[in-house]
ZAMARGU-4260 file (C-alpha; in steps of 0.2 Angstrom, whole numbers, plus 5000, padded with zeros to 4 digits):
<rodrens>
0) 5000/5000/5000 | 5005/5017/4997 | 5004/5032/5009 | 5008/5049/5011 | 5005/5066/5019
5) 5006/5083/5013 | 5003/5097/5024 | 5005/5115/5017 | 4997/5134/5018 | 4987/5138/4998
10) 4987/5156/5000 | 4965/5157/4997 | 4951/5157/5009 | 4946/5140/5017 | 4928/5139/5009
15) 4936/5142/4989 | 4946/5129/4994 | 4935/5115/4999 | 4924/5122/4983 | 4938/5118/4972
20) 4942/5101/4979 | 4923/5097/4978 | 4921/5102/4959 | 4928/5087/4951 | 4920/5093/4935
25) 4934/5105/4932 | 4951/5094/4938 | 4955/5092/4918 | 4958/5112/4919 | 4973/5111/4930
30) 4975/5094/4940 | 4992/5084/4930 | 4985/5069/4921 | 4966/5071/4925 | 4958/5070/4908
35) 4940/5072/4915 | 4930/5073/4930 | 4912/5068/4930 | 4899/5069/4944 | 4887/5055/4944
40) 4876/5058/4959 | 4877/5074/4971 | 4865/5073/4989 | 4867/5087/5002 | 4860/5089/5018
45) 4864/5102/5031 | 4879/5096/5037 | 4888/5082/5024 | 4888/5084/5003 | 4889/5067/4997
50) 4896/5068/4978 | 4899/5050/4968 | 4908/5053/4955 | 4921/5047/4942 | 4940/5052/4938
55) 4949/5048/4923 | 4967/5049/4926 | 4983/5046/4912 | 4986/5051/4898 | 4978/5049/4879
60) 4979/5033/4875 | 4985/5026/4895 | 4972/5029/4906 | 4959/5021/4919 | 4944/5029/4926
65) 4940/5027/4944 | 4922/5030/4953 | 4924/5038/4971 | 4912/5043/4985 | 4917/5061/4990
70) 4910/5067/5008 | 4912/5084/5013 | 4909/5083/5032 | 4903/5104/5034 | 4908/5105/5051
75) 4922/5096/5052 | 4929/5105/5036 | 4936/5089/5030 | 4933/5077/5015 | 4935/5060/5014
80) 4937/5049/5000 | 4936/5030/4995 | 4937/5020/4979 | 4920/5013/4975 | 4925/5006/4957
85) 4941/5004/4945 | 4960/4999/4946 | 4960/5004/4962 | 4960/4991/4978 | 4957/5001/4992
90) 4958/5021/4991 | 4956/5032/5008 | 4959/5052/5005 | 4957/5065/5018 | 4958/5083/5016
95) 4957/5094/5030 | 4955/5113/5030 | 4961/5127/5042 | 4960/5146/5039 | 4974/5154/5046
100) 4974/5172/5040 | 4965/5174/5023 | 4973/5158/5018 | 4970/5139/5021 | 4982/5127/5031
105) 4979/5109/5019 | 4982/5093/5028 | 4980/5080/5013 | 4983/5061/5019 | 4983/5048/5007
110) 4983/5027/5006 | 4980/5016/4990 | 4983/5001/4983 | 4979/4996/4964 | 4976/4979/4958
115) 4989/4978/4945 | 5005/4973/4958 | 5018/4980/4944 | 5009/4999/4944 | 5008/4997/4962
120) 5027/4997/4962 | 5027/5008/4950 | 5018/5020/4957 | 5027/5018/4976 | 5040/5024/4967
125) 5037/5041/4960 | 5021/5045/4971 | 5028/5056/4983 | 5033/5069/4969 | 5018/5065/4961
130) 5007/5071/4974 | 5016/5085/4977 | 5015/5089/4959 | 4995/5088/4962 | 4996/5099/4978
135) 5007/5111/4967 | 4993/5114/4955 | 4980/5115/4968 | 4991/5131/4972 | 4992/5137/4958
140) 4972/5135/4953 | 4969/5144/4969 | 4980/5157/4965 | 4973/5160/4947 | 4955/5161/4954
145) 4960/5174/4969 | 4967/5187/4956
</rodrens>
């Protein structure tokens, strides 16, 4: 299994954050090899936004697509994911949000696995600077939008 944490300050406010995390639609702008983000089912009640929804990630002709459950726990800001569907095994995510003087202290924990063992080494291999890579452009998206 592969794990990791990635804890940085994204110079935006907490809630355009959290609204850019949760708009998977968009990833293909600016998320490194997201070729498209599509929501299948979106619920919200007063405190959780439940969003099922699929990521296709790789490149033209080399990609998967995996289906998620997103929850977006209000008052804990923090979201949680995990794999419903795809090459993944197992897939937990969490992001937690802190606003810490017009901008956002991001905590972003990750553990995977994928069914292919060869990717899964692959993958150990390169997925720190990977997910920093992701983190980077979440920076920059959030850096775009507050101009």
């Amino acid at each position: 299994m592969s794990s990791t944490s990635i804890k940085k300050i994204i110079p935006c406010k907490k809630q355009d954050l959290i609204n850019m995390v949760l708009d998977i639609e968009k990833y293909s702008e600016f998320v490194p090899w997201c070729i498209e983000g599509i929501v299948n089912e979106k619920n919200e009640s007063e405190d959780l936004i439940e969003i099922k929804g699929d990521l296709k990630v790789g490149k033209k002709f080399l990609n998967e697509t995996f289906t998620s459950l997103v929850l977006y726990y209000k008052e804990k800001d923090k979201i949680l994911v995990t794999n419903i569907d795809g090459p993944l095994k197992y897939l937990k995510n969490e992001w937690r949000f802190k606003e810490i003087n017009n901008s956002t202290q991001l905590e972003f924990e990750i553990n995977f696995e994928l069914k292919n063992n060869l990717l899964n080494i692959i993958v150990k291999k390169y997925f720190s600077s990977v997910l920093n890579k992701i983190v980077d452009a979440f920076e920059k998206r959030a850096a775009t939008l507050n101009k």
